[in-house]
Structures are given as C-alpha cells and as structure tokens.
N, C-alpha and C positions, 0 to 999 in steps of 0.2 A: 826523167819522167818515169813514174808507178806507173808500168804496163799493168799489174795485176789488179791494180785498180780497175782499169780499161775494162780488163775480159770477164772481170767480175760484173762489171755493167753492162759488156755485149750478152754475156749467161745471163740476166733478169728480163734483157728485151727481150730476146728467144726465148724464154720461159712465159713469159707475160703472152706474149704472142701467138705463141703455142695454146694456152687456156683460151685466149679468144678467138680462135681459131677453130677450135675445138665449139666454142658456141655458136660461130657462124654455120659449120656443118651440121651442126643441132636445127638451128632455125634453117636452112636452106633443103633437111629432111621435111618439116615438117608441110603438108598441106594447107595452102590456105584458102583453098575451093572446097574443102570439107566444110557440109554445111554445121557438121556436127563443133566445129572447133568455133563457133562466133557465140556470144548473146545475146545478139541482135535479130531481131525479126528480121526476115530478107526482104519484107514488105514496106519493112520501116524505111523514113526517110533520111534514117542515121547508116542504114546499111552500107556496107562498104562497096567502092564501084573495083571492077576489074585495073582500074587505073592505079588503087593504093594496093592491089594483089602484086602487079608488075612490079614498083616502087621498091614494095619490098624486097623482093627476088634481087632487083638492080642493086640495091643499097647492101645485098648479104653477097654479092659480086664481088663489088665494090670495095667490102670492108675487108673480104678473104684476099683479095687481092693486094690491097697495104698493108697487110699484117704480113703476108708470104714476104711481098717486097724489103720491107723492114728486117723481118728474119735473114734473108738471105744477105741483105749489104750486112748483118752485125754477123752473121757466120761467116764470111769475106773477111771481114776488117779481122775477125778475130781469129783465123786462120794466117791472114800476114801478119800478125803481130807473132802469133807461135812458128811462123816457117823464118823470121828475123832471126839472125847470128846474134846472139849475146851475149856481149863484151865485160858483161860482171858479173857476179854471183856475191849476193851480198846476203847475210846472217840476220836476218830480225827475231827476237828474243821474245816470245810472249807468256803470259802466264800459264799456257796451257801446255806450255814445250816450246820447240825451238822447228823455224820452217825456212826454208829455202826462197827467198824471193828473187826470181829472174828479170835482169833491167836489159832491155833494146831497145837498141836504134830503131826509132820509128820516124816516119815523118810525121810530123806532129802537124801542119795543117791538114793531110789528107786525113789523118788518124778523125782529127776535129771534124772536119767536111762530112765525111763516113756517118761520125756519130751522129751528128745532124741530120742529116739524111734518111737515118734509120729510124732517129726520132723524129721525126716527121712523117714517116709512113706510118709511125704506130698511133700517131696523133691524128691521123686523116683512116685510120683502119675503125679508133675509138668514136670519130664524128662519123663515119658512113655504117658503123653499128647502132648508135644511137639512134641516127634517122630511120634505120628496120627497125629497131624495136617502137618509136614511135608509130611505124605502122602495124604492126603486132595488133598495138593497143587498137588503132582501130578498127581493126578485121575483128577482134575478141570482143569489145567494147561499145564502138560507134565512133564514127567519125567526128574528127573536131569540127568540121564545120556547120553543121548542124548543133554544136552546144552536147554535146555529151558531158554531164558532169562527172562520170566515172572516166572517161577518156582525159578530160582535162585534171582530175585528181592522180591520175598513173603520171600524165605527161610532162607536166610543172615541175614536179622534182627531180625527173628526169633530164630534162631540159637547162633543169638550174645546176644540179651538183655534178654533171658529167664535165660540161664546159669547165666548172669552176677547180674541177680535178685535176684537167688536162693544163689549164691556165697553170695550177702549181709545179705539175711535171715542166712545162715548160719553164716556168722561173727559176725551179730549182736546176733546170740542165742547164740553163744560160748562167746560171751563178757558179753552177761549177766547172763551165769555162772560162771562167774569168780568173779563178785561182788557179 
C-alpha cells in the first residue's frame, strides 16, 4: 500500500478545511443584528425574524465544528502513518528527478475507517455551511418564505451545485476505495 498517497489526501483535507474554516470565522465575525447589513425593510413582511439570525449562528457552529473534527481525525491518521516503522524504502524515477517514497505497515481498515470518517465530517462541515449561507441570503435579501425573488435566484444554485459537488467527492472517495 502507497501511504504517500494517503497523506497526500490527509494534506488536501486539512488544507480544504482550513479555507472553510477560515470562512466560518469570517461569517461567525460578522453581525447579523446590523441593521446596516440587510436590504430589506425591517417593516417588510420578507424581513428576517430573530429565528434565521440564531439558525445561522447555529449552522456556522455547526460547520466549524466538522470541519475542526475532520481536520484533526486526518492530522491523527496521518501522524500514525509517519510515527509507523517502515520496512522499505523504494526509488521511484520521475521526470523531474528521482524521490524517495516510504511504504508502512498500516492497518488498512482503520487507515480506511479514519478516512471516512474525516470525510464525512468535511461533507457535513460543507452541508451545515451551506445551510448558513442560505441564511446569509436571507438576513441580506428576504426570506424564502415570503417569495423573495433575489433570495431564491442566490439559493437555487446554491442549493443545486454544493450538494452535487459533495455527491462527486463522495463517488469519487468511495471509487478510490474500491482500488
């Protein structure tokens, strides 16, 4: 088994995660009791109630919280994989020069379990981001349920390509478990 494989993939979660992470504390500075920050009339009956202000707070919680999660099981997994004795040292040649790649003993189910694990906190860190940003829109915009046409013109795509994004991460981690 290619461990450098591995830690190359534990390094993009932690990297990945780290940026989103970096935008949950962006959204979780921001005020959303500034009346300055909506376009909405406060009068209006699209204004947002204290109930999508919590929602969001909870959701930017929420997603800081699977994303750290995430991070820390792929900094773990990929911490025993570099504290592992390994039993070979083998030469791969590329066109760029010549590198050292180091093979261990791993358990290869926990190794897999780990990674799963980690992706799925990054996959529930990406759905409890998405649901604060959907409330974003409506503190800035107007509530969906009132019909805001700028609220549902922000949300639809949202809605449709983040799922459909995470849908790919997931096929593609489960296909590359299967090789």
């Amino acid at each position: 088994m290619t461990t450098s494989i591995h830690v190359t993939a534990l390094d993009s979660v932690v990297n990945v995660n780290s940026l989103f992470t970096l935008a949950v504390f962006i959204g979780l500075a921001w005020n959303p009791y500034d009346p300055s920050n909506t376009l909405v009339d406060p009068n209006s009956r699209c204004a947002p109630t204290s109930k999508i202000a919590e929602d969001l707070i909870k959701f930017h919680v929420y997603s800081f919280s699977s994303f750290l999660f995430s991070s820390l099981i792929a900094l773990a997994i990929k911490q025993a994989i570099k504290l592992a004795k390994p039993h070979t040292f083998n030469i791969h040649v590329t066109f760029r020069g010549s590198e050292f790649l180091e093979h261990v003993d791993v358990n290869k189910t926990l190794l897999r379990v780990g990674m799963v694990v980690s992706g799925a906190g990054s996959v529930a860190g990406c759905v409890f981001l998405m649901l604060a940003l959907v409330n974003v829109v409506q503190i800035k915009v107007g509530t969906l349920a009132c019909g805001s046409g700028h609220a549902f013109a922000a949300v639809v795509p949202l809605v449709i390509l983040v799922p459909l994004a995470l849908l790919i991460y997931v096929c593609v981690g489960l296909y590359a478990f299967t090789r």
